[in-house]
C-alpha positions in Angstrom: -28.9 5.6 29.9 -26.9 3.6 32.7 -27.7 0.2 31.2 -25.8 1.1 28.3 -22.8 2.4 30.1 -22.8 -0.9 32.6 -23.2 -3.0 29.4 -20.2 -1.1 28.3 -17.8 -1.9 31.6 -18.8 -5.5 30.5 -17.6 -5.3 27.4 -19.8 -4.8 24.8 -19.5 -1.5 22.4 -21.6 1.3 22.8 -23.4 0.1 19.2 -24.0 -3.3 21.1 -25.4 -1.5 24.5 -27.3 0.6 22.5 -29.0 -2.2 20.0 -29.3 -4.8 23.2 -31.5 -2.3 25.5 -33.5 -1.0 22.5 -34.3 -4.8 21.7 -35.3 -5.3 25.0 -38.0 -2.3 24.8 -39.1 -3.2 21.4 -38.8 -7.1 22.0 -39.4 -9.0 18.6 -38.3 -6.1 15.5 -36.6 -5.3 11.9 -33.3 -4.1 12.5 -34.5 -0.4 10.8 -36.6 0.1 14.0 -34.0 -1.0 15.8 -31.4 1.6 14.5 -33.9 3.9 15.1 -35.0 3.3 18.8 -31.1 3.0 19.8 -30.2 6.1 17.6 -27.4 4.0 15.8 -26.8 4.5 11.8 -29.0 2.1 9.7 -25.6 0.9 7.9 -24.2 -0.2 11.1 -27.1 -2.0 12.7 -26.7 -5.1 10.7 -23.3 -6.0 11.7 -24.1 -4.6 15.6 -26.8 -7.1 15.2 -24.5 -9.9 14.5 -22.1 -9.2 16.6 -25.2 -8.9 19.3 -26.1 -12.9 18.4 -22.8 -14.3 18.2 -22.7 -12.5 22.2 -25.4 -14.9 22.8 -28.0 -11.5 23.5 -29.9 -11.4 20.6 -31.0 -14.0 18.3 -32.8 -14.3 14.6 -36.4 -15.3 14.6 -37.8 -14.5 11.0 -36.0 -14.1 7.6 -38.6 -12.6 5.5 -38.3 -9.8 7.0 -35.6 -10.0 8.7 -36.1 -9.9 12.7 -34.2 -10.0 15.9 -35.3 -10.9 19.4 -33.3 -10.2 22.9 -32.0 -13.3 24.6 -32.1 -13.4 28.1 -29.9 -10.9 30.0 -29.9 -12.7 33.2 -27.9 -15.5 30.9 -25.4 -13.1 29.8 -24.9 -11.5 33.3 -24.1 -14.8 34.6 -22.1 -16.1 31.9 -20.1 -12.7 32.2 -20.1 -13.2 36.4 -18.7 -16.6 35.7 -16.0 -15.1 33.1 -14.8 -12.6 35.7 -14.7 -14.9 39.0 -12.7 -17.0 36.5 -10.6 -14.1 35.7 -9.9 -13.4 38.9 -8.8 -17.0 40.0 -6.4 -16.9 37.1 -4.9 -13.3 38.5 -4.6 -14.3 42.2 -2.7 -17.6 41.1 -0.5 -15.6 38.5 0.2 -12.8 41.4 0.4 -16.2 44.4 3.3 -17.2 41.8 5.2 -13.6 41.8 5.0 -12.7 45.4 4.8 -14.7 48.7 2.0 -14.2 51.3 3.6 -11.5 53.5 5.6 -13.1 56.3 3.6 -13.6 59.6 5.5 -11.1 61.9 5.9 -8.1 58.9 4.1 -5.3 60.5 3.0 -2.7 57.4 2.8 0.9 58.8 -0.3 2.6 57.3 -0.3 6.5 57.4 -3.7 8.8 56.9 -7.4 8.4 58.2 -8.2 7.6 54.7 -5.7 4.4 54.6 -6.6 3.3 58.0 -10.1 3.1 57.1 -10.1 1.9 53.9 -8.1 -0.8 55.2 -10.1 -1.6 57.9 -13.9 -1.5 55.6 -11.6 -4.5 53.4 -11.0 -6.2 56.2 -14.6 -6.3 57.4 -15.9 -7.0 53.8 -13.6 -10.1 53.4 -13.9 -11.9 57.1 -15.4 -15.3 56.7 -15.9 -16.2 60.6 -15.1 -12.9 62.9 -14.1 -9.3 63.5 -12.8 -8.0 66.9 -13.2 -4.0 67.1 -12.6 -1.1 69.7 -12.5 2.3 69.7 -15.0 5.2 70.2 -14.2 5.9 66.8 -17.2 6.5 64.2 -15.1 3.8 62.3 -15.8 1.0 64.9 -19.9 2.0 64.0 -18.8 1.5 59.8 -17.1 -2.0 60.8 -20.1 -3.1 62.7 -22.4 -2.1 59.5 -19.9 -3.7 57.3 -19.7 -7.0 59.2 -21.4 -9.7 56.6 -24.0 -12.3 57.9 -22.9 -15.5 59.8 -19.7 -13.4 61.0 -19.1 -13.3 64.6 -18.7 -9.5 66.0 -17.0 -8.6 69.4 -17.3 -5.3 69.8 -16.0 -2.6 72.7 -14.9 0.3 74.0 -11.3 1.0 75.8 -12.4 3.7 78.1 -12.5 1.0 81.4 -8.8 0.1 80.8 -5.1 1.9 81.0 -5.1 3.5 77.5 -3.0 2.5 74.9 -2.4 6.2 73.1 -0.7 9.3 73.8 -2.2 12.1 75.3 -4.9 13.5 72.7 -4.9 10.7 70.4 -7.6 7.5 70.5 -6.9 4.1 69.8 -8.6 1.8 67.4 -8.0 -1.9 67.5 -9.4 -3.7 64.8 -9.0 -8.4 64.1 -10.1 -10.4 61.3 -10.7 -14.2 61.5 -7.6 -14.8 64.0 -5.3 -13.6 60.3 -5.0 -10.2 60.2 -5.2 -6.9 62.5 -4.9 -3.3 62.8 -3.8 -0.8 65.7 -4.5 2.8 65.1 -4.2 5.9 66.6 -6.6 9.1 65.8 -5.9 12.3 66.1 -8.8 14.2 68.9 -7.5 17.8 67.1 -6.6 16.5 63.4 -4.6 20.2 63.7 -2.3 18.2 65.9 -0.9 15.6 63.1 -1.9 12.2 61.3 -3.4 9.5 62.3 -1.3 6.5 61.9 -0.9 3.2 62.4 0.3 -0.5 61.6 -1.3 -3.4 60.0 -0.3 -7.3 60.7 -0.7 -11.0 60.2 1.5 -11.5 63.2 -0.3 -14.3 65.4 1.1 -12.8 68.7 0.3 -9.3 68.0 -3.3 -10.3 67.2 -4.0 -12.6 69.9 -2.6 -10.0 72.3 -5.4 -7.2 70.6 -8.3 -9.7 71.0 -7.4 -10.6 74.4 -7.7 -6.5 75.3 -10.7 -6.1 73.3 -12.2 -9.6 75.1 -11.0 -8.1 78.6 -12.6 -4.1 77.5 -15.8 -6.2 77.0 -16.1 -7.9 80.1 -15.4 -5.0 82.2 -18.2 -3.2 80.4 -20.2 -6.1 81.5 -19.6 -6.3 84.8 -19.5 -2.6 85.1 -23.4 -3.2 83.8 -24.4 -5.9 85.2 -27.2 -4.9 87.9 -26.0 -5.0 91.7 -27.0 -8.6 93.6 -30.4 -7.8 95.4 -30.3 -9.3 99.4 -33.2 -11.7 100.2 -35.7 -10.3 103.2 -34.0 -11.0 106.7 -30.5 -12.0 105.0 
């Protein structure tokens, strides 16, 4: 059952998972039916049980017999939410203290399709005000259906200025929020090597890629832009 194994990446055994989803279908019950419905030995349901309340998932509402009832899962889900955004404040600030932010001009070379564009999907996935991309790549389409709502997304092609690549190769230019930026290169015959590439938070690098991508744009405007019609007897 998948709600057990997520209940498991939570935290909670697989006697817990078990116990808390067969409360839920049973709702109000002895813990013998219990053990039953969630296949777990009638020994072990007691303590599973107890361990379940003290979780803050299940709770005692009769002594004679003995019942349990499932608390609210949407509680626990947030309360665990809450415990892992907390988590993860504690890591960034631990890992802020051991390392620097990168220097501004450090420019990270990035080797294989793979790396590019699983760079590039973060990139998208964490921008908080815009993304800048070009290429005719099928990544450029990913970005675009990556970008999250509110963001701001310039998008073009390079094919109406000089290009940027070597002969049968196709760039990919790629901004986030003015801070970060990607230039890659893709192989049109992957027979004919890697694609490759650099990453940077280098202001001058990135201001000179959205410029190009904000110039790629226009021209594709104008280029579109439907001919002036003359007035009669001009």
């Amino acid at each position: 059952m998948s709600a057990v194994i997520h209940l498991q990446a939570l935290g909670l055994t697989e006697y817990e998972a078990r116990a808390y989803t067969a409360l839920l279908a049973l709702g109000r019950s002895v813990p013998a039916r219990v053990a039953r419905q969630a296949g777990i030995p009638r020994p072990k349901i007691y303590e599973t049980l107890e361990r379940l309340e003290g979780r803050g998932l299940a709770a005692k509402v009769g002594q004679n017999p003995l019942e349990y009832a499932p608390l609210s899962a949407r509680e626990y889900l947030a309360r665990s939410r809450r415990s892992f955004d907390d988590r993860l404040s504690a890591l960034d600030r631990d890992l802020s203290r051991l390392a620097p932010e990168p220097a501004p001009e450090a420019v990270y070379h990035l080797r294989g399709e793979a790396a590019i564009r699983s760079l590039c999907e973060d990139l998208a996935l964490n921008a908080r005000s815009s993304i800048v991309v070009a290429g005719q790549d099928p990544l450029a389409d990913r970005i675009e259906a990556l970008t999250p709502r509110g963001v701001t997304l310039l998008r073009a092609d390079l094919s109406d200025l000089p290009s940027i690549a070597a002969a049968g190769q196709h760039a990919f230019l790629m901004s986030r929020d003015h801070e970060a930026a990607v230039i890659a290169h893709f192989m049109n015959d992957p027979a004919q090597g890697e694609a490759h590439g650099v990453h940077t938070h280098n202001p001058v690098v990135i201001h000179l890629i959205e410029g190009y991508v904000g110039l790629a744009a226009q021209r594709r405007q104008e280029t579109r832009a439907p001919t002036p019609r003359r007035k009669a007897g001009a």
